[in-house]
Phi, psi and omega in degrees: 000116163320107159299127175291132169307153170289148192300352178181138217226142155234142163274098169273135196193129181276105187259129159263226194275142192202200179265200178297135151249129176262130169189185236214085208234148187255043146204151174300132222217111139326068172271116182211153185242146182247356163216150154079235181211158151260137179230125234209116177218113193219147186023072166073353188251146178223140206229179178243072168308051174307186185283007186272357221217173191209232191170098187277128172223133164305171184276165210341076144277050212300141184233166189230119189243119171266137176238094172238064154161161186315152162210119235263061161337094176247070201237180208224137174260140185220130192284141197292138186126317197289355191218116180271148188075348183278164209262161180252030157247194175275107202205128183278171179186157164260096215318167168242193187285311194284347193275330205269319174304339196274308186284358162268357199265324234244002204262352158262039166271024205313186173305322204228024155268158175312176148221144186275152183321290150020302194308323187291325182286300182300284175303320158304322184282338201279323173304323193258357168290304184296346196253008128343313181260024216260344176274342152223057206259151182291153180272104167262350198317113175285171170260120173222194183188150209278326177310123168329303192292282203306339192299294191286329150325297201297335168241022142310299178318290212296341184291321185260025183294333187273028190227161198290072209272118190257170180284321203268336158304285172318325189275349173294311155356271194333323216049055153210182182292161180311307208286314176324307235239319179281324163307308175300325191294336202285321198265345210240300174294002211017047175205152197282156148338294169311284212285349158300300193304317178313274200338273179326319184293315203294314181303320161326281200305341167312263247286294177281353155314292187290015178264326170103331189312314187234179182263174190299319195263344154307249224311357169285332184286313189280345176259015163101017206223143182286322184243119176305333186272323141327283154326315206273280193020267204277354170292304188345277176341306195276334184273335197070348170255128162307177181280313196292331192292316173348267182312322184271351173302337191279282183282000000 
């Protein structure tokens, strides 16, 4: 006789770099990388994972996840029903130091390991710790948008965010006129041009803070921005943190 799975599981797993995986899982799934990043497009929204930040997806729910560099995956699967107070849509947040150590604590509990009596008691407080944080979590959401011309704006922008990026450049990309391409961002995104590209540099520069690799001023540099006293701004603004209080929240 097949022993019945546990009401909740982690996946732990060293993923390397691979093509898009589309898939569907019937039980509700935590997605979080405790290394490298993740990228994740689920009902229209596409989001950026570093280990600071985690992902709630409801149970058959299909999501399309890119790995484009290794990545450590600890993440936790849950039987529907079982983790209360968490939202029954798809939705990112940002992780604390303690949701994350709890969810690495959680990484020999796998589908077809023992588990010690603890776990079960264990996995519900980490579930219900997280869904604490679901009400503040910073806006990792890239912008996107099904018209063809702003689609190709947007990722005209995201290619060149590290360089001194005019409106009037981008929307030529695009193929339509500047006032054409600043209206549509405005009616369709509700925010001008400008305030997407801020958007897109600030969900960069999270993703490389929390990767650890470079420094606040590599990476203001690497987010299109010239003057270090802009970048700390405008993370603030966007973050509630400087970029170093961040980045040490993080390690």
């Amino acid at each position: 006789m097949t022993e019945a799975l546990p009401d909740a599981y982690c996946f732990f797993q060293e993923i390397e770099p691979r093509a898009p995986l589309v898939a569907r899982f019937d039980r509700d799934y935590l997605l979080h990388a405790v290394a490298g990043a993740l990228q994740v497009e689920v009902e229209g929204k596409r989001w950026s994972l570093p280990s600071s930040f985690a992902a709630w997806v409801p149970a058959d729910t299909e999501m399309r996840v890119t790995l484009d560099r290794p990545v450590t995956s600890c993440s936790i699967l849950v039987k529907p029903g079982k983790a209360q107070g968490l939202p029954d849509r798809p939705t990112a947040f940002q992780m604390t130091r303690l949701t994350r150590e709890m969810t690495h604590h959680c990484r020999a509990w796998g589908k077809d390991d023992p588990h010690p009596p603890e776990a079960a008691v264990f996995f519900r407080a980490l579930l219900a710790t997280c869904a604490g944080l679901m009400d503040n979590a910073i806006d990792v959401c890239m912008p996107s948008s099904d018209d063809p011309a702003l689609s190709r704006a947007i990722a005209f922008t995201e290619r060149h965010i590290e360089e001194a990026l005019a409106a009037e450049a981008v929307a030529k990309a695009a193929g339509m006129s500047e006032r054409t391409m600043q209206r549509r961002f405005v009616a369709e995104l509700g925010e001008s041009w400008g305030q997407t590209l801020t958007r897109i540099r600030m969900i960069q520069a999270v993703k490389l803070l929390a990767l650890g690799e470079m420094s606040v001023i590599q990476i203001a540099g690497a987010c299109g921005y010239a003057s270090i006293s802009a970048f700390n701004r405008n993370f603030k603004a966007y973050s509630g943190l400087s970029p170093s209080d961040f980045k040490k929240s993080i390690v």
